[in-house]
C-alpha positions, 0 to 999 in steps of 0.5 A: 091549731085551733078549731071548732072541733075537739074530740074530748068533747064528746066525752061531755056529751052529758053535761048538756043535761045540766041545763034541764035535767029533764029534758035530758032524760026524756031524750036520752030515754028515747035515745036508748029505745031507738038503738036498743035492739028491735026489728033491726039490730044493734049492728045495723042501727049503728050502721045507719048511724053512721051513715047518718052522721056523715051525711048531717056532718057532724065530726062526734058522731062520726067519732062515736058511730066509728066506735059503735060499729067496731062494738057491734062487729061491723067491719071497715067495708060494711062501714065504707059502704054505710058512707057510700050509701049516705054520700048517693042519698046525699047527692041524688037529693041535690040533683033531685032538687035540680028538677025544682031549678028547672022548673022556675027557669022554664016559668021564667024563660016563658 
């Protein structure tokens, strides 16, 4: 079946700088300065990570952040809790926004 999606992709991930070669480095260079080890380590960078790409949803991502945590030492648990973790900001800011919901309609109902 054919889909949007397909995980060799990823594996192209580079050929994005052909269109500015420039443009690629200054990305990628910035790139390696956030996942170099800091004030956080490598672990917990790609913990957040993916974190993050479940909540933005992006399937390469995930693929390649599931990869890094196993690199890095994460376990599966740690790695399900980074995803239950992105699912309550996630959800909490849907419901947060429900506030602005209730204000229009309380303006209106006036």
């Amino acid at each position: 079946m054919e889909t949007y999606y397909h995980p060799a992709d990823l594996g192209r991930f580079a050929e994005m700088g052909k269109g500015n070669a420039e443009l690629w480095q200054k990305f990628m260079s910035y790139y390696s300065a956030v996942f170099a080890e800091g004030a956080l380590s490598e672990r917990e960078k790609a913990l957040i990570a993916l974190g993050v790409a479940h909540a933005v949803q992006c399937p390469y991502c995930i693929d390649a952040y599931t990869q890094a945590c196993l690199e890095k030492g994460s376990n599966v648990e740690e790695m399900t809790e980074a995803v239950h973790v992105a699912c309550a900001i996630r959800g909490g800011a849907s419901l947060v926004h429900g506030v602005q919901m209730r204000n229009v309609a309380q303006k209106l109902s006036m």
